[in-house]
Chimera marker file (.cmm) of the C-alpha trace (Angstrom):
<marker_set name="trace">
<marker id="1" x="-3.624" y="144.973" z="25.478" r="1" g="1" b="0" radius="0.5"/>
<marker id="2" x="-2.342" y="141.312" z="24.977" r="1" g="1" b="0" radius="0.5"/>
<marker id="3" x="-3.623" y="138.277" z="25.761" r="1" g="1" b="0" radius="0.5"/>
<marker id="4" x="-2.893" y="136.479" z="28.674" r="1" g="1" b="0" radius="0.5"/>
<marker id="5" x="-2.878" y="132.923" z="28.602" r="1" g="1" b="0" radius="0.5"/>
<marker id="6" x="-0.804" y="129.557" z="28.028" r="1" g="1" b="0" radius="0.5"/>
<marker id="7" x="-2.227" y="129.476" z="24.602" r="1" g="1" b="0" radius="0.5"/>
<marker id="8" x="0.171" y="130.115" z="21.560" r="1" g="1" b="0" radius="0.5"/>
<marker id="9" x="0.713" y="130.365" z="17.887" r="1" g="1" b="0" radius="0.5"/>
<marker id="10" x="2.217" y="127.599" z="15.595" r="1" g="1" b="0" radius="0.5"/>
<marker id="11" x="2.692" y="126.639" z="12.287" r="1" g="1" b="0" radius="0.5"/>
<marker id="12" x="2.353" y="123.652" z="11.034" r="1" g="1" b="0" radius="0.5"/>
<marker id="13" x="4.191" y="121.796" z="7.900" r="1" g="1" b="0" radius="0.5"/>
<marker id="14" x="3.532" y="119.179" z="5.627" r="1" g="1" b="0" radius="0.5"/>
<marker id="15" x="5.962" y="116.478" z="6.132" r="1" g="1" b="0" radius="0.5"/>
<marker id="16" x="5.152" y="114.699" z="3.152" r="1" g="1" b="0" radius="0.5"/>
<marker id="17" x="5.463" y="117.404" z="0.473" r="1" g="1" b="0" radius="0.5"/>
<marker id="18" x="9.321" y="117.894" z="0.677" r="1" g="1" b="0" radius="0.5"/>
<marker id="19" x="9.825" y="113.961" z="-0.799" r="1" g="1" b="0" radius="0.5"/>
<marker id="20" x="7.553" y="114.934" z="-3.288" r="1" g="1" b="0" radius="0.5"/>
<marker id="21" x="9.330" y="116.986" z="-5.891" r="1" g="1" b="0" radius="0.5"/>
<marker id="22" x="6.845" y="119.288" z="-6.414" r="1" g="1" b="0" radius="0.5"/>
<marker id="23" x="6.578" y="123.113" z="-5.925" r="1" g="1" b="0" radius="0.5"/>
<marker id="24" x="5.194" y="125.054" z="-2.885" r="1" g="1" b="0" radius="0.5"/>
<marker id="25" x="4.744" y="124.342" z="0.555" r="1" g="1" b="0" radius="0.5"/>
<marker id="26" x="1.861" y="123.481" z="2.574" r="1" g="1" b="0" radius="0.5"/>
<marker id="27" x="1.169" y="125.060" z="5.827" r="1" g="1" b="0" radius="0.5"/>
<marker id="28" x="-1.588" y="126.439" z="8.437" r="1" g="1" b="0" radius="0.5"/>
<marker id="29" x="-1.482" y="128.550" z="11.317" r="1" g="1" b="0" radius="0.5"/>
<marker id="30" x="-2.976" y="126.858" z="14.916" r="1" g="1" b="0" radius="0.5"/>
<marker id="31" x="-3.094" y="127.747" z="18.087" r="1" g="1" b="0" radius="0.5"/>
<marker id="32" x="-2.428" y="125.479" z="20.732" r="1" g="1" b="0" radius="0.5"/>
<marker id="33" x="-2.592" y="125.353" z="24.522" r="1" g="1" b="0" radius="0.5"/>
<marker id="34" x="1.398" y="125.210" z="26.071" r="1" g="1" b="0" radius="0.5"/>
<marker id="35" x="-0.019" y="123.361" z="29.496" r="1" g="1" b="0" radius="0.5"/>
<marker id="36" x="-1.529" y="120.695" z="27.992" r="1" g="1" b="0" radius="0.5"/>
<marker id="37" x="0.916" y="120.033" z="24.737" r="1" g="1" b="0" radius="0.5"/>
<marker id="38" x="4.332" y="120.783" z="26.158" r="1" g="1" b="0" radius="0.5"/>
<marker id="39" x="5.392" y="118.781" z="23.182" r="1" g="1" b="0" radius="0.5"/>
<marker id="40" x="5.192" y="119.108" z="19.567" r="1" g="1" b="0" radius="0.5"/>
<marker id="41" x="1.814" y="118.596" z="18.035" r="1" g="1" b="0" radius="0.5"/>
<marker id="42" x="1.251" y="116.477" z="14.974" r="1" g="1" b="0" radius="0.5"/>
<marker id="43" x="-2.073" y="116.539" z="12.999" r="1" g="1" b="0" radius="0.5"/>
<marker id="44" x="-3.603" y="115.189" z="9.594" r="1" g="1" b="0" radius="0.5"/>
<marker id="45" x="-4.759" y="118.192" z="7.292" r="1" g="1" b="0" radius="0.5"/>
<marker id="46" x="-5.637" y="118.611" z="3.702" r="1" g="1" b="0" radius="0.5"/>
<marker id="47" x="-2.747" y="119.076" z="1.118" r="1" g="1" b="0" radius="0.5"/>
<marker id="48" x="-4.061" y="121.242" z="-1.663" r="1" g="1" b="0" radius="0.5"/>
<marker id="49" x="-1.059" y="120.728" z="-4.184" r="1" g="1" b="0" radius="0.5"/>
<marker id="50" x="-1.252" y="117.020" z="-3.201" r="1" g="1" b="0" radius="0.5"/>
<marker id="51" x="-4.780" y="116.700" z="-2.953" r="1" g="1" b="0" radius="0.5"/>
<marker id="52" x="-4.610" y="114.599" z="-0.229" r="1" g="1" b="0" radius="0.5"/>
<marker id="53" x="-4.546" y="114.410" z="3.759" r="1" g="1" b="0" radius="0.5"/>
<marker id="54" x="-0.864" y="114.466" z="4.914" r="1" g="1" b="0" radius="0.5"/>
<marker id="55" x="0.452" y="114.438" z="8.395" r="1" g="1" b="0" radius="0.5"/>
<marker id="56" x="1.595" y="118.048" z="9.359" r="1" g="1" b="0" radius="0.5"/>
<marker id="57" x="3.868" y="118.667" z="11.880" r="1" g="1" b="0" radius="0.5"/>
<marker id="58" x="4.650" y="121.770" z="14.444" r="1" g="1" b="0" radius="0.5"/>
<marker id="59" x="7.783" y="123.926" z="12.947" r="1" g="1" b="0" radius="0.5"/>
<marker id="60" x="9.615" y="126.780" z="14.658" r="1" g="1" b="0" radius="0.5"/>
<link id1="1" id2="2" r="1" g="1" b="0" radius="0.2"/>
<link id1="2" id2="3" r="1" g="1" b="0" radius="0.2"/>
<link id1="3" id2="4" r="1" g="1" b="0" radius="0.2"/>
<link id1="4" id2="5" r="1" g="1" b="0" radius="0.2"/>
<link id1="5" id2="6" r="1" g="1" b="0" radius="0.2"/>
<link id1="6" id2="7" r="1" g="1" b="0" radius="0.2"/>
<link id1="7" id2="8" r="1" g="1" b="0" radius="0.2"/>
<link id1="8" id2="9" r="1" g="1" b="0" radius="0.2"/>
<link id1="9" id2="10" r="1" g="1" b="0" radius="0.2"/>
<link id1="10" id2="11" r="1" g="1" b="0" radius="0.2"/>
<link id1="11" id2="12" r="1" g="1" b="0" radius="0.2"/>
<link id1="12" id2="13" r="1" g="1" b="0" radius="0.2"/>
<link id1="13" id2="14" r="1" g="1" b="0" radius="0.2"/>
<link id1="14" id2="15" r="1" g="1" b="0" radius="0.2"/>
<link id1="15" id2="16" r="1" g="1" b="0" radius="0.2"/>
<link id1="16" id2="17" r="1" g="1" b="0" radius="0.2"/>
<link id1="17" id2="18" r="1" g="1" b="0" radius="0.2"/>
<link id1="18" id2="19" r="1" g="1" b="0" radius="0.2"/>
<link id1="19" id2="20" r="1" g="1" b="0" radius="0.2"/>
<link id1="20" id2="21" r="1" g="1" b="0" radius="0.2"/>
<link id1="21" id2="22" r="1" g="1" b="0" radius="0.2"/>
<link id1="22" id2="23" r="1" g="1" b="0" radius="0.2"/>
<link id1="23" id2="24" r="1" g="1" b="0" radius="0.2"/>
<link id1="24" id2="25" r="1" g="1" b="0" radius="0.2"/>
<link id1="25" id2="26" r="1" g="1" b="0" radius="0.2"/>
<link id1="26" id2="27" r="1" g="1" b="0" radius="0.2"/>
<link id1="27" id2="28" r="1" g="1" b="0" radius="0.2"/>
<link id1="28" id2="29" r="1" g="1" b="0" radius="0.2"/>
<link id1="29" id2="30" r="1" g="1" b="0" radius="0.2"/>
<link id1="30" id2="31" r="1" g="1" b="0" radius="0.2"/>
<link id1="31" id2="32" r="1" g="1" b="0" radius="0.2"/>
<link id1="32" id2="33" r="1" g="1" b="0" radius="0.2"/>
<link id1="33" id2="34" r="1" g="1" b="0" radius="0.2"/>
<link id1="34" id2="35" r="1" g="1" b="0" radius="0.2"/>
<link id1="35" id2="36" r="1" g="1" b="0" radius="0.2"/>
<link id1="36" id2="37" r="1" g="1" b="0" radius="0.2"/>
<link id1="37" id2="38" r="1" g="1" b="0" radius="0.2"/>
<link id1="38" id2="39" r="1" g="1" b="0" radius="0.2"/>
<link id1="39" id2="40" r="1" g="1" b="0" radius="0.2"/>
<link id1="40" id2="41" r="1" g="1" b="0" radius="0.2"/>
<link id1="41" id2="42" r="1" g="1" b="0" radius="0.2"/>
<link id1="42" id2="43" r="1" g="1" b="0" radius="0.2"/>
<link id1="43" id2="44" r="1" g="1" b="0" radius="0.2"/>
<link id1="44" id2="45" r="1" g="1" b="0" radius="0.2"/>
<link id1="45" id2="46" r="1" g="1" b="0" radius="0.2"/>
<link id1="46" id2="47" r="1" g="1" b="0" radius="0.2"/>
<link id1="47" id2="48" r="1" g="1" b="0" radius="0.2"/>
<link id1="48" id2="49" r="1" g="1" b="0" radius="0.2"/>
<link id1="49" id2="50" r="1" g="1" b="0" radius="0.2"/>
<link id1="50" id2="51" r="1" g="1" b="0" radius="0.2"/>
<link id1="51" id2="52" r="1" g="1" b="0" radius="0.2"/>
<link id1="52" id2="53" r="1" g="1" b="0" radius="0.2"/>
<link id1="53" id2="54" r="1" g="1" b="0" radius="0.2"/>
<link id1="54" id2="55" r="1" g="1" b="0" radius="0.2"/>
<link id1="55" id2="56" r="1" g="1" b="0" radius="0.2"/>
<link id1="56" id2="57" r="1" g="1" b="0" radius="0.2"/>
<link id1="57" id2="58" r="1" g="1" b="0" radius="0.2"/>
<link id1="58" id2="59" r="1" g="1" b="0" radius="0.2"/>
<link id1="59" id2="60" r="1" g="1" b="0" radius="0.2"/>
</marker_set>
């Protein structure tokens, strides 16, 4: 049976890892709630191959 709900799956990308030459990407998988974030969501996560926190931002 599926769930039933406004809540959904995204990805999200590092924004700062294309600009920075190096291999790879960095992503996670979310879930976020459509009522209350019509929008694209934006959020600060770890980049392993960076070693850093990047901003990360909602793909398709």
């Amino acid at each position: 049976m599926a769930k039933k709900g406004n809540r959904v799956q995204v990805i999200l990308e590092c924004t700062e890892h294309k600009t920075s030459g190096k291999p790879g990407t960095s992503r996670y998988v979310t879930t976020k709630n459509k009522r209350n974030t019509p929008d694209r969501i934006e959020l600060k996560k770890f980049n392993p191959i960076l070693k850093k926190m990047t901003v990360h931002k909602e793909i398709k």
